[in-house]
C-alpha positions as CSV (number, residue, x, y, z in Angstrom):
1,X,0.0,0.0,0.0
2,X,3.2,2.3,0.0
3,X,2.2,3.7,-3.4
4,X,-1.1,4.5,-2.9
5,X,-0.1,6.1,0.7
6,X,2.9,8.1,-1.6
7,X,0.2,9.3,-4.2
8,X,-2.1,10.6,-1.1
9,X,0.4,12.8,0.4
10,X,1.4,14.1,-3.1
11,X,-2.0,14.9,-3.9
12,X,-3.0,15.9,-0.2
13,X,-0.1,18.9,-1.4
14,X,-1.3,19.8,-4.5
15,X,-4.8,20.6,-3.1
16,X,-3.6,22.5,-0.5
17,X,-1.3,24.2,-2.6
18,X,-4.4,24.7,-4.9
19,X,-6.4,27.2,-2.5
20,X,-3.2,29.3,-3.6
21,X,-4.6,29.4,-7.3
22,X,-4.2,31.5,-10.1
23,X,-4.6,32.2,-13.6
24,X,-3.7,33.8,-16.9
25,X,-6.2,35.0,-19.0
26,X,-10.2,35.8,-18.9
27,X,-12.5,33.4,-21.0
28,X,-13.9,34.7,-24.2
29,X,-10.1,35.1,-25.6
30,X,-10.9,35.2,-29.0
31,X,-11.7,39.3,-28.9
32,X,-8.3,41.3,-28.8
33,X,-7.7,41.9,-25.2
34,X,-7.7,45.3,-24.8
35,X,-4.8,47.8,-24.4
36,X,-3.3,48.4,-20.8
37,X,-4.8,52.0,-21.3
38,X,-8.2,50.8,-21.9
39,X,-7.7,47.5,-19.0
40,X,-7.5,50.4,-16.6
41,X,-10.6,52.2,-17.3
42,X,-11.9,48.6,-16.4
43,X,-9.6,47.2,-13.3
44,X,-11.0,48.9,-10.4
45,X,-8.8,49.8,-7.4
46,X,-6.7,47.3,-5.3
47,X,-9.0,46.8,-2.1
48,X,-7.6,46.3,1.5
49,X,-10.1,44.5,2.9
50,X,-9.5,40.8,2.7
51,X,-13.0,39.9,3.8
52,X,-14.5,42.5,1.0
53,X,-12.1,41.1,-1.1
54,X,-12.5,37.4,-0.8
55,X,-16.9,38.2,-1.2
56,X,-15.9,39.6,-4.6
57,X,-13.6,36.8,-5.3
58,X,-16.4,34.5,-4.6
59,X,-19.3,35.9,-6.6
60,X,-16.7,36.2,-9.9
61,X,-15.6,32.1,-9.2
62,X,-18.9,31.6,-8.6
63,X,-20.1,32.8,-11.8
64,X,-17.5,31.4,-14.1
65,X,-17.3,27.8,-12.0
66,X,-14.8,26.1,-14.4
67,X,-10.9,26.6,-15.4
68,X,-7.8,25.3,-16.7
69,X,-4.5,25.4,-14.6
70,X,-0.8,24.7,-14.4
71,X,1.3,24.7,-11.0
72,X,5.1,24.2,-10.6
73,X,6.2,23.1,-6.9
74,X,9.5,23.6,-6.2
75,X,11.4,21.7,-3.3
76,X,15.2,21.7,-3.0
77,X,16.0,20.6,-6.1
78,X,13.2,19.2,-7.4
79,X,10.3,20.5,-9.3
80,X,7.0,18.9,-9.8
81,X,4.4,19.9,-12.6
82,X,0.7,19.8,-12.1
83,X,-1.5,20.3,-14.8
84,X,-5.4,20.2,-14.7
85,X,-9.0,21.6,-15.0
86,X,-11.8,22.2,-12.6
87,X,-15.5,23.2,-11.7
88,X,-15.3,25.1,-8.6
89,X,-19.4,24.3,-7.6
90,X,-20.0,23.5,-4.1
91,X,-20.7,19.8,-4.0
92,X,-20.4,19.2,-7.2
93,X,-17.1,20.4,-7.4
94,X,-14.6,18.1,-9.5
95,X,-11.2,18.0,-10.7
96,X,-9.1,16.1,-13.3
97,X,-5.1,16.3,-12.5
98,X,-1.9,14.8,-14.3
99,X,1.3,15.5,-12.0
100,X,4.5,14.4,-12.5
101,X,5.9,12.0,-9.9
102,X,9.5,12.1,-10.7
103,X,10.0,8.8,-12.7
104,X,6.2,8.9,-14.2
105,X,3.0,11.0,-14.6
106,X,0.2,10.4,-11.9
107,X,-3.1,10.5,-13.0
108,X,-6.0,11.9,-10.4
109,X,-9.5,12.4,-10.9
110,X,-12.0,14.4,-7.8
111,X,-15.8,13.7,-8.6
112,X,-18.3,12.9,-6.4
113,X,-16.7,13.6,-3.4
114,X,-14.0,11.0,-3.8
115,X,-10.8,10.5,-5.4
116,X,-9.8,8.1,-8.2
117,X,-6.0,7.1,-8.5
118,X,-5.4,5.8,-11.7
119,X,-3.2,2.7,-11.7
120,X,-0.1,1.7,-13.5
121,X,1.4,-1.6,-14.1
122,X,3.8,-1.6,-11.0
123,X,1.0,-0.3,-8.9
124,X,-1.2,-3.2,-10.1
125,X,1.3,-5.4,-8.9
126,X,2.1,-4.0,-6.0
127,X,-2.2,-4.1,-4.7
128,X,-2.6,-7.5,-6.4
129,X,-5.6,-6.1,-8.7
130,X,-6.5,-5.6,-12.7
131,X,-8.7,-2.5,-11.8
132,X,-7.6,0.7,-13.6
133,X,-8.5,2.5,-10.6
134,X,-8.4,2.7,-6.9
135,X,-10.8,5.2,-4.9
136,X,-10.2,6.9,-1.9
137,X,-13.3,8.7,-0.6
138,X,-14.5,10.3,2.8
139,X,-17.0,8.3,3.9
140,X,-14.3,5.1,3.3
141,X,-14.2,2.4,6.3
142,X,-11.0,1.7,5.4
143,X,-7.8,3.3,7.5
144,X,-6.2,5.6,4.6
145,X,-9.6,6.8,3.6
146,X,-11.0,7.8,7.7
147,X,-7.4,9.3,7.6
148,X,-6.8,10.8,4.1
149,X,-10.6,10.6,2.4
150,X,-12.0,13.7,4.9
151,X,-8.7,16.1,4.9
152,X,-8.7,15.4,0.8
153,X,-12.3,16.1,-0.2
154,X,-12.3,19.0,2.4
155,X,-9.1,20.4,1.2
156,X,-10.5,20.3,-2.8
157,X,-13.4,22.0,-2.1
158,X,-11.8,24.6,0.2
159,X,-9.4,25.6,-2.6
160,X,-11.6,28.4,-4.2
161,X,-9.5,31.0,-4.1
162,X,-12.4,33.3,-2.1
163,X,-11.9,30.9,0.8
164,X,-8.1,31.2,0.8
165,X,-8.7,35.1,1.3
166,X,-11.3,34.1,3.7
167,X,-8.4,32.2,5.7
168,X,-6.4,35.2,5.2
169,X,-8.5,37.5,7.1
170,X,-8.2,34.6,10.0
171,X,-4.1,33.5,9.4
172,X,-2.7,36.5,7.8
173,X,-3.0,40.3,6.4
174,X,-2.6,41.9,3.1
175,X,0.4,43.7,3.2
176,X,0.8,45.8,-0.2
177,X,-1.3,46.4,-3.4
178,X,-0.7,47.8,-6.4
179,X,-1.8,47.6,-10.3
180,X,0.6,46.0,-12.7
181,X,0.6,44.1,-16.1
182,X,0.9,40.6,-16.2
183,X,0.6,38.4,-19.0
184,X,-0.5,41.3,-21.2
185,X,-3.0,42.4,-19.2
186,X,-3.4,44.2,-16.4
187,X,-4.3,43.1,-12.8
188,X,-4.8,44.3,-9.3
189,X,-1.6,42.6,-7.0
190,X,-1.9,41.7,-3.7
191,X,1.3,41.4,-1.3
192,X,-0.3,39.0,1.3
193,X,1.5,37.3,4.6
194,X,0.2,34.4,6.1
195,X,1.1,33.4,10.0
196,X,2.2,29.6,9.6
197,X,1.2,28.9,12.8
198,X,-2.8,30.5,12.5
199,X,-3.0,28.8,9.4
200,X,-2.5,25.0,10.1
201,X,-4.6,25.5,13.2
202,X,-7.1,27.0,10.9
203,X,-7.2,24.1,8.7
204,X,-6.8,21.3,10.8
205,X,-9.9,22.6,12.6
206,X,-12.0,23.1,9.4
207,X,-10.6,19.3,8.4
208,X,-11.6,17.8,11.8
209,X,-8.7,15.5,11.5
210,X,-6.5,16.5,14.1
211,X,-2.7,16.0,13.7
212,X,-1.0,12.9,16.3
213,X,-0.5,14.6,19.6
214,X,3.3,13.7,19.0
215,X,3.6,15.1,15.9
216,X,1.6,18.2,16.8
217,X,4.4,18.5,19.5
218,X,7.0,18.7,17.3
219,X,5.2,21.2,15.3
220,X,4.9,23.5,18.1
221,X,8.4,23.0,19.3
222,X,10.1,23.9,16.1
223,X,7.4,26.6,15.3
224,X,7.5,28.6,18.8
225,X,8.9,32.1,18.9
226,X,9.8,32.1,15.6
227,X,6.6,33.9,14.0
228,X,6.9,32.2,10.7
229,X,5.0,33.5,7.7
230,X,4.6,32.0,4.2
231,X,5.0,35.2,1.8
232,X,1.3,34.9,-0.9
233,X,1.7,37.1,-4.0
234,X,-1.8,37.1,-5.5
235,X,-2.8,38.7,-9.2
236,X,-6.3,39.1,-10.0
237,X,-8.0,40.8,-13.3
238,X,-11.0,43.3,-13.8
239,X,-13.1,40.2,-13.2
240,X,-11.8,39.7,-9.8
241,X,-10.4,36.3,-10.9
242,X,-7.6,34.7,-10.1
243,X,-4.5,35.4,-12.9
244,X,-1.7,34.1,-10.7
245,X,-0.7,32.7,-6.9
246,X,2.7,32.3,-5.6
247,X,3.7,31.0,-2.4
248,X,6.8,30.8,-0.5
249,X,7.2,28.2,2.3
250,X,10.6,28.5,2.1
251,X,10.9,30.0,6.0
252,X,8.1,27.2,7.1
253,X,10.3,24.5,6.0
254,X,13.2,25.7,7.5
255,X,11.9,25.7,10.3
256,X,10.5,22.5,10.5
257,X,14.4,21.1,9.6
258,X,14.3,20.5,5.9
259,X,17.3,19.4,4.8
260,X,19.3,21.3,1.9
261,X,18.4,24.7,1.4
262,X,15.1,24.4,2.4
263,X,13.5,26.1,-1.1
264,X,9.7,25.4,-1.1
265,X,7.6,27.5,-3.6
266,X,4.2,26.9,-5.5
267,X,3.5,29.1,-8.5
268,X,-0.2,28.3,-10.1
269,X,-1.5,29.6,-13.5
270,X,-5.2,29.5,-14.5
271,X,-6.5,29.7,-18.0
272,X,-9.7,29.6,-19.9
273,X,-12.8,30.4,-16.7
274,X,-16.2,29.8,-18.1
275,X,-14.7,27.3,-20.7
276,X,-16.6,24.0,-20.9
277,X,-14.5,21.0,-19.1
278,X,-15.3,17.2,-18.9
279,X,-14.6,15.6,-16.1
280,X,-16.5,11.9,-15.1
281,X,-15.7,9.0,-12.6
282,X,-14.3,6.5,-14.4
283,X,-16.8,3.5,-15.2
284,X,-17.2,1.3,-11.8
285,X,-16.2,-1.5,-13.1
286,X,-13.1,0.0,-13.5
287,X,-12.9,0.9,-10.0
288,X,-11.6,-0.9,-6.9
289,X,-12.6,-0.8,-3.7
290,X,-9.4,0.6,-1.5
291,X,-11.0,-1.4,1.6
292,X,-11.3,-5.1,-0.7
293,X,-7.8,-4.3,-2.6
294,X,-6.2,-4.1,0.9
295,X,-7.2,-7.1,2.3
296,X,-6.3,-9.0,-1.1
297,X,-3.1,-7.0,-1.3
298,X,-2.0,-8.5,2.7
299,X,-2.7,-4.9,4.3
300,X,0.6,-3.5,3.0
């Protein structure tokens, strides 16, 4: 079961790192976009607010529900590649992912409130099954699901970048704003920093999976007195959507003893909101149970 625990804590990331979103360009792109002269008659001023802010956030995500995306994680010296699309829409939210797990591409679908890891040959092998697809969901029985199935439907659904600012008004406070021109257009940039510390209480809370009382111990310890932020730079265009998020957790990991020189930063794109996307559970016969496959596969 080492693989499909390994593909959990990848993806358990990338969500997370997903309620840092972003993207690059408003839908309709087949008009010109209009001059930066003419985009500011349009963008209206940077707001300090982070609760008014994350309301107007919300209504424009709302509205346009789905998007395309691209995010880049870098750790030491490695750098994964996320790539994806999405329908941000309550419960029916869904996602379709490819990432890049070093020596091959992982495959992740997030429909119906559940999470489908597609299968390779190795991984077949490994869980003793011919199904294309193991499932992970939060209502699972089964010990990876009570753990992972909750924190991972909870996290996708929380990643709308309204709620981030919502966390923001909670964990952190914008610190600088200003209008600049990304991409070719021009967006309203947010300078935003996050108390490491607020945060993970936040979310753990809103998860309701609490973290080992051990390994919440070692968090504190390494946290305490230290005042740790992650530096958010957030870029959003005269629709209020999301153009671009970057993150720097490079001062978080740090702390917590990363080896090497500690570099941990996320950078996600968004493209084409309001464009039609596709996104299904796979077929069930296709689909194995995680509780059944672990039994067959010895509990591993």
């Amino acid at each position: 079961m080492k693989r499909v625990t390994t593909l959990a804590a990848v993806i358990t990331a990338a969500v997370l790192a997903l309620s840092a979103c972003g993207g690059e360009k408003q839908p309709g792109a087949a008009a010109p976009a209009p001059a930066p002269s003419e985009q500011k008659s349009l963008l209206s001023a940077p707001l300090g607010d982070p609760i008014q802010l994350a309301a107007l956030t919300r209504e424009s995500t709302k509205k346009a529900k789905s998007f395309k995306m691209t995010m880049e994680t870098v750790a030491g010296t490695e750098k994964n590649t996320v790539t994806g699309q999405g329908v941000y829409d309550g419960d029916n939210t869904k996602f379709s992912m490819v990432m890049d797990d070093v020596s091959k591409k992982v495959e992740v679908l997030f429909v119906d409130n559940a999470f489908f890891f597609k299968l390779g040959a190795d991984d077949k092998t490994e869980l003793k099954t011919d199904k294309a697809y193991v499932k992970i969901s939060a209502d699972g029985q089964d010990p990876i699901s009570q753990l992972l199935g909750k924190m991972l439907s909870k996290a996708v659904k929380e990643s709308d970048p309204s709620r981030t600012l919502e966390q923001v008004s909670k964990a952190g406070k914008i610190t600088k704003s200003d209008q600049v021109e990304l991409n070719g257009q021009l967006t309203n940039h947010y300078v935003i920093e996050i108390e490491v510390e607020k945060v993970i209480a936040l979310i753990v809370g809103e998860v309701g999976v609490p973290f080992p009382a051990d390994v919440q111990e070692k968090i504190d310890a390494k946290l305490k007195g230290k005042n740790v932020t992650i530096p958010t730079e957030l870029w959003l265009n005269a629709d209020q959507l999301p153009v671009q998020v970057v993150s720097d957790a490079t001062a978080f990991v740090k702390a917590m003893g990363a080896p090497g020189d500690g570099v941990a930063k996320t950078t996600v794109k968004y493209t084409d909101w309001g464009s039609p996307v596709d996104i299904a559970a796979p077929p069930a016969d296709q689909v194995g149970d995680l509780t059944e496959i672990m039994k067959k596969a010895g509990g591993q």
